[in-house]
C-alpha positions in Angstrom: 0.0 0.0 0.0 3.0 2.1 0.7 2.8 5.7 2.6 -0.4 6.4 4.6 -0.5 9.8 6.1 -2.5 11.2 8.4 -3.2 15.1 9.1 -2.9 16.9 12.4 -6.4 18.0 11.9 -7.7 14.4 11.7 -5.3 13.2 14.4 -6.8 15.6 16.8 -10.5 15.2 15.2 -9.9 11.1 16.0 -9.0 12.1 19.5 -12.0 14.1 20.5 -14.1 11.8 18.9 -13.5 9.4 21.1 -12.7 10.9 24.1 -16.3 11.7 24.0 -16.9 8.2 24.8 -14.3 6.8 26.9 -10.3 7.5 27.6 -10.0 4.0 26.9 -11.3 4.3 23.0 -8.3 6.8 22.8 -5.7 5.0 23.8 -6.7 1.4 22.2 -7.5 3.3 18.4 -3.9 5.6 19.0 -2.0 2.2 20.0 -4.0 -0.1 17.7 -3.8 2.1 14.5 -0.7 1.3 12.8 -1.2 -2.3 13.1 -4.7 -2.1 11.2 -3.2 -0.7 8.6 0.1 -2.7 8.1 -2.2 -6.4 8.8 -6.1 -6.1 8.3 -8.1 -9.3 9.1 -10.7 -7.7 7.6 -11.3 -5.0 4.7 -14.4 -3.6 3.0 -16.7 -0.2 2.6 -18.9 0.6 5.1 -20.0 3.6 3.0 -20.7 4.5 -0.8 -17.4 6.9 -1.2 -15.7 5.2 -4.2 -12.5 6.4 -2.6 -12.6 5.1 0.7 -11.9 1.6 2.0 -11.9 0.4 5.7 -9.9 -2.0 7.8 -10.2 -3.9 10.4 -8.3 -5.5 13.1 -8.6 -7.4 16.4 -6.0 -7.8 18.6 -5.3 -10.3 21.3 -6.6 -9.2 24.5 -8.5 -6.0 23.2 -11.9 -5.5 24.2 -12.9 -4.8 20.9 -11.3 -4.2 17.5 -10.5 -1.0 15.5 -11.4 0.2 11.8 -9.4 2.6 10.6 -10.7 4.3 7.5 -8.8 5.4 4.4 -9.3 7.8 1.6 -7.4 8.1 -1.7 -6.8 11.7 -3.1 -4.5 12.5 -6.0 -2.8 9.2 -5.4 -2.3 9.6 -2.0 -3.7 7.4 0.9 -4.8 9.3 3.8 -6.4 8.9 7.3 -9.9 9.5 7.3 -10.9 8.3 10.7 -10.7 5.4 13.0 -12.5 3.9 15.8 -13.4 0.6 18.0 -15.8 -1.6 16.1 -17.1 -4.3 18.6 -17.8 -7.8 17.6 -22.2 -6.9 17.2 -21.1 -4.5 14.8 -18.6 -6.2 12.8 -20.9 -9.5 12.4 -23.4 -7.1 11.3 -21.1 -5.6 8.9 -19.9 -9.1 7.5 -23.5 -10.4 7.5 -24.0 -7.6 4.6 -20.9 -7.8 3.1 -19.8 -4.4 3.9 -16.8 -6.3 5.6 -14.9 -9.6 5.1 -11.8 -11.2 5.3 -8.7 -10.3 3.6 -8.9 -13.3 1.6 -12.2 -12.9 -0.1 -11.7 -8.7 -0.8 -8.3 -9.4 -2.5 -8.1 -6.5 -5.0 -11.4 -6.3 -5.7 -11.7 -3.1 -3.4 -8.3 -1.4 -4.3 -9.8 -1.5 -8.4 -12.0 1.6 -7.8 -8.9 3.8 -5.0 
């Protein structure tokens, strides 16, 4: 996938966001972030932007997992926002093929970015 960047303005946008919830959701989507993005378990659109994918990953241990949206823009891959997805909401999301495994999205998502 190569470079994925992230601007300060979305950095600090992700933060608030989920500080309104819980400190936790900041600290597990700031530590967890990376890692989505390098090894997905799962990849999809949860939306109908052409240019926007979302991954997913759970780690060991978490309470729940983290998508971590990306945009394209004049070739470059950005940060568009990330947050916890619990396990209701991902089977939900895999139920209607918004989400699913590595394995059964390869390329077919990355055609359209």
């Amino acid at each position: 996938m190569g470079t994925v960047k992230i601007s300060y303005i979305t950095y600090r946008h992700i933060i608030s966001r989920r500080a309104e919830c819980a400190e936790w959701h900041v600290e597990l989507v700031m530590h967890r972030m990376a890692g989505v993005i390098a090894a997905p378990t799962h990849i999809g659109r949860l939306g109908t932007t052409p240019n926007k994918i979302e991954l997913y990953k759970l780690a060991d241990g978490d309470p729940c997992g983290v998508c971590v949206s990306l945009k394209c823009l004049h070739g470059e891959t950005w940060v568009n926002t990330a947050f916890p997805l619990g396990g209701r909401s991902l089977q939900k999301h895999l139920r209607t093929g918004k989400l699913g495994t590595v394995e059964q999205q390869q390329g077919s998502l990355f055609n359209n970015l």
